[in-house]
C-alpha positions in Angstrom: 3.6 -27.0 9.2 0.4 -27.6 11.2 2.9 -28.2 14.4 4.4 -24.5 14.0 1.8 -22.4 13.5 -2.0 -21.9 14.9 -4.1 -19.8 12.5 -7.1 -18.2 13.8 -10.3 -17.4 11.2 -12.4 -15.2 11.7 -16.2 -14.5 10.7 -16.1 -11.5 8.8 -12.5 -9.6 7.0 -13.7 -6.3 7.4 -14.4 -3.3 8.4 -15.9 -0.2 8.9 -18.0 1.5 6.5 -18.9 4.0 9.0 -15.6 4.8 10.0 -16.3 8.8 10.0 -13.3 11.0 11.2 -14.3 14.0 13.5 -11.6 16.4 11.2 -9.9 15.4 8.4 -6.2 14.2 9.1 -3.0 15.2 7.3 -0.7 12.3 6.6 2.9 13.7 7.0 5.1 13.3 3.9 7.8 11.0 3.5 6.1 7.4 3.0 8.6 5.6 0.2 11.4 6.9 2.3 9.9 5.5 5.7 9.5 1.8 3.5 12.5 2.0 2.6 13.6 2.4 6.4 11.6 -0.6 7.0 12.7 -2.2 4.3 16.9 -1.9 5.4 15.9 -2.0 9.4 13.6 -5.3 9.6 15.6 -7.4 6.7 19.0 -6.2 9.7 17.1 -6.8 12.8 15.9 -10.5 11.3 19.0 -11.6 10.4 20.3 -10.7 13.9 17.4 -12.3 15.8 16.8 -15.3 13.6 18.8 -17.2 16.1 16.8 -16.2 18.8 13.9 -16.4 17.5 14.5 -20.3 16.3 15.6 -20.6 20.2 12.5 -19.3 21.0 10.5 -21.3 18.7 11.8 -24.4 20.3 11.2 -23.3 23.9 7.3 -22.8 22.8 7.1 -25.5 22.1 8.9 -27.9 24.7 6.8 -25.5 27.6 3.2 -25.9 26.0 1.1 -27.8 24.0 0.8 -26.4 20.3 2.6 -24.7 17.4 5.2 -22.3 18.6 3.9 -19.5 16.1 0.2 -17.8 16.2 -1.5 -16.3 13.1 -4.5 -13.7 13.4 -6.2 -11.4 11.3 -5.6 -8.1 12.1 -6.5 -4.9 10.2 -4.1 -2.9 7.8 -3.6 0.3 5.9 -6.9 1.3 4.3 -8.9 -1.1 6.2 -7.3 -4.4 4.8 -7.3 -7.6 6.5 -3.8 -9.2 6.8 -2.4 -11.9 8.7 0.1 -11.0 12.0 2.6 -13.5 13.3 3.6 -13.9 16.9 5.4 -16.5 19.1 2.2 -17.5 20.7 2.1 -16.6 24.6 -1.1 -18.6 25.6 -2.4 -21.8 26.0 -3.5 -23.6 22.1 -6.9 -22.8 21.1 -7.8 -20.4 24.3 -10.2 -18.2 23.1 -12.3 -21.7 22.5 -12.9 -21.1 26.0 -12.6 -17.6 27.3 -13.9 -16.0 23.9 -12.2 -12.7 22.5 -11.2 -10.5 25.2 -8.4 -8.6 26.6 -5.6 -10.0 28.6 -5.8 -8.7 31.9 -2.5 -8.8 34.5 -2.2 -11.8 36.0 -4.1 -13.5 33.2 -4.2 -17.5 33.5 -4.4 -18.4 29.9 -0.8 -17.2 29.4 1.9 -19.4 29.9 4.7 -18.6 32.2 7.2 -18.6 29.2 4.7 -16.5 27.8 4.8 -13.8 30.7 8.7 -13.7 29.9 7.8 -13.3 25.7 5.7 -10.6 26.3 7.8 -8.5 29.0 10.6 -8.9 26.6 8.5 -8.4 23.6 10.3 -11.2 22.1 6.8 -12.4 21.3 6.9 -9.4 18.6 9.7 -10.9 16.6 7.8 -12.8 13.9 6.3 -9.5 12.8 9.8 -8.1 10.9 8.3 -10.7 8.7 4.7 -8.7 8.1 7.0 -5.8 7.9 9.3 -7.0 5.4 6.1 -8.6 3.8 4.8 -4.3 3.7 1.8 -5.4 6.1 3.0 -3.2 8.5 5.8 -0.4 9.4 8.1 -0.7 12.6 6.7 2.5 13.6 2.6 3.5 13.6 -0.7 2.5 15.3 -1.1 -0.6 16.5 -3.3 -3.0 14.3 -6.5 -4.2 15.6 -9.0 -7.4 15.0 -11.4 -6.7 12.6 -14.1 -7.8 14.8 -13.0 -5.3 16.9 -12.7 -2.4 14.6 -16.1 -1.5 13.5 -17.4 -1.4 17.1 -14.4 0.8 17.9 -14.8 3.2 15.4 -18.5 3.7 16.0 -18.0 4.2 19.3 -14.9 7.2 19.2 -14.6 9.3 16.5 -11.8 9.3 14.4 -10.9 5.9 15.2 -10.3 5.0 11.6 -7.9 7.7 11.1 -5.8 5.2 12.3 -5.9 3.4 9.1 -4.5 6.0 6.8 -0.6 4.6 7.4 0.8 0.7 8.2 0.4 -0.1 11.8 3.5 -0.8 13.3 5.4 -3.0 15.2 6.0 -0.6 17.9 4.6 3.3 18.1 4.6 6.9 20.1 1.6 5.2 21.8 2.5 2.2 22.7 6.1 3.2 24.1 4.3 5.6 26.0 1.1 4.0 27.2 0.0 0.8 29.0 -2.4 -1.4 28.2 -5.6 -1.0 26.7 -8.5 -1.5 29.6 -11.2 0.0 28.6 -12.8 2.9 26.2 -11.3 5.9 28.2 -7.7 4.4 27.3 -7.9 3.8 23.4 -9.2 7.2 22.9 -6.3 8.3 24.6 -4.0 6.2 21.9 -5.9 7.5 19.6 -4.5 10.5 20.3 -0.6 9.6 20.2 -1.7 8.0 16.9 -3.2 11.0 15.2 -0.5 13.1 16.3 1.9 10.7 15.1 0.4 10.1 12.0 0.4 14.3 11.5 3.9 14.7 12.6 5.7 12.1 11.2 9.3 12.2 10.7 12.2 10.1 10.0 14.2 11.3 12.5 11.3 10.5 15.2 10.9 7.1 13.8 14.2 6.3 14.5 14.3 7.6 17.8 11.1 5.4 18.8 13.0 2.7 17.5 15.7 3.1 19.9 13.1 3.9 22.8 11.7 0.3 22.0 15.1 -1.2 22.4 15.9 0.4 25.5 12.7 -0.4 27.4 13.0 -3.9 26.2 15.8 -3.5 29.0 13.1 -2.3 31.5 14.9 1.3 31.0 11.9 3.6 32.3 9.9 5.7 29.7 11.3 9.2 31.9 15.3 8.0 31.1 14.1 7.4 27.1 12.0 10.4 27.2 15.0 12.4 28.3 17.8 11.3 26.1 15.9 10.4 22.8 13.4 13.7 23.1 10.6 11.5 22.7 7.0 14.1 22.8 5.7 14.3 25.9 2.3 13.6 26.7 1.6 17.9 27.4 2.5 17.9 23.7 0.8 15.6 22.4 -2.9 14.9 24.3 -2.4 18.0 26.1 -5.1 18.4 28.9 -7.9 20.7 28.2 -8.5 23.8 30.0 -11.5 23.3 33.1 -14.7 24.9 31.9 -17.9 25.6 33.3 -20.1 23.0 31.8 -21.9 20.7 33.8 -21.4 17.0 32.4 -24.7 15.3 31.0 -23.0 12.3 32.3 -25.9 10.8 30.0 -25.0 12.2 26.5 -20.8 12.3 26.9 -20.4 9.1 28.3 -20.8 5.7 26.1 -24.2 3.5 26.7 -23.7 0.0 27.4 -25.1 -1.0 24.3 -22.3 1.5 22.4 -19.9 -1.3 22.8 -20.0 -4.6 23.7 -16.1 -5.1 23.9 -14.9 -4.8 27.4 -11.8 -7.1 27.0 -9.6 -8.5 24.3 -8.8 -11.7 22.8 -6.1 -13.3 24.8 -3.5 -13.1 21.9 -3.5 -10.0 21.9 -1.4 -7.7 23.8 -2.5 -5.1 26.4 -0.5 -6.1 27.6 -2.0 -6.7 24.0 0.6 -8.8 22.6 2.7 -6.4 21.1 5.2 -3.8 22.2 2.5 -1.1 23.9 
């Protein structure tokens, strides 16, 4: 087993007891029937891609050194740890090295058939398993390391709302939006999330489902945004009207010692190893 999968420990499991929301958030209705979606969807979609992903497997690992699968902690619905599984993408034991930060484009610690896994997002097949294990849903925020979490959620408010449902395999944010660079861009997840999380439907869970599928086949987010009615970003992080206030560039904007994460570990996709 050791020659299929690399696990990755980590210090602490969790979290984020001052995970504060600026409003409270109401969870749309509808949960047993969105498992049970998950449920029919991912035991369907793994029995179609278990071929592929056994091909897959195998090409991991005649390209690279290492298991073909990668194991991380990442956390779940009401701030439990759980572990994720992905074809890994990078080179074995990388972060050994580079320490946990985010992939950037171009990033040398992934492999070329990595670059291909996570274009494709084949790289995201191994996770029908967390959903089918109820880790996760195919459809919510994308889950996050708890390292990273705490730091996160003291830095924007009403990061942890993002706990309240499964995260998912895919998401209204990560169809929508690219990777994750720096503060700026996961408060603006943050915002698909909530509204997500607020407006969720069956119908729209499906639809992003679809979306996923078709940009797997580099279909552009315009064509899919078109034909599936996916919300816009005008609906959902609409732009704020200009006012007259003078920035205290001082007191809105993070200090350096706010944060301390400026990149991501490598196995994880922004391209953050996962469909985003």
């Amino acid at each position: 087993m050791n020659v299929l999968v690399e696990t990755v420990p980590v210090a602490s499991p969790l979290p984020c007891p001052s995970c504060a929301t600026r409003r409270p958030l109401k969870v749309a209705a509808g949960g047993k029937v969105t498992r049970l979606l998950d449920l029919v969807l991912a035991s369907v979609l793994f029995v179609l891609t278990f071929p592929l992903m056994l091909l897959v497997a195998m090409l991991v690992r005649l390209t690279s050194r290492g298991p073909a699968l990668y194991v991380q902690t990442r956390v779940g619905l009401g701030g439990k740890p759980f572990s994720i599984y992905k074809f890994r993408t990078m080179r074995q034991n990388v972060e050994l090295v580079s320490g946990a930060q985010w992939s950037r484009p171009g990033d040398s610690r992934v492999t070329w058939l990595g670059r291909f896994l996570r274009v494709s997002h084949f790289d995201e097949l191994p996770q029908l398993v967390n959903v089918l294990l109820g880790h996760m849903s195919l459809v919510g925020p994308r889950p996050e390391r708890p390292e990273f979490v705490p730091q996160l959620a003291a830095a924007i408010p009403g990061y942890a709302d993002r706990l309240l449902v499964r995260p998912g395999v895919t998401g209204l944010a990560q169809v929508q939006l690219p990777a994750d660079t720096d503060l700026d861009s996961v408060r603006r997840k943050l915002l698909y999330d909530r509204w997500h999380i607020e407006n969720r439907t069956l119908w729209l869970d499906v639809r992003l489902i679809v979306c996923t599928g078709l940009k797997v086949f580099c279909l552009p987010m315009s064509f899919c945004r078109r034909i599936l009615w996916i919300p816009d970003p005008g609906r959902v992080a609409p732009v704020p009207a200009a006012s007259n206030r003078v920035p205290n560039t001082t007191a809105d904007a993070p200090s350096d010692g706010e944060i301390s994460i400026v990149t991501r570990q490598g196995e994880a996709r922004p391209q953050m190893e996962g469909v985003s």
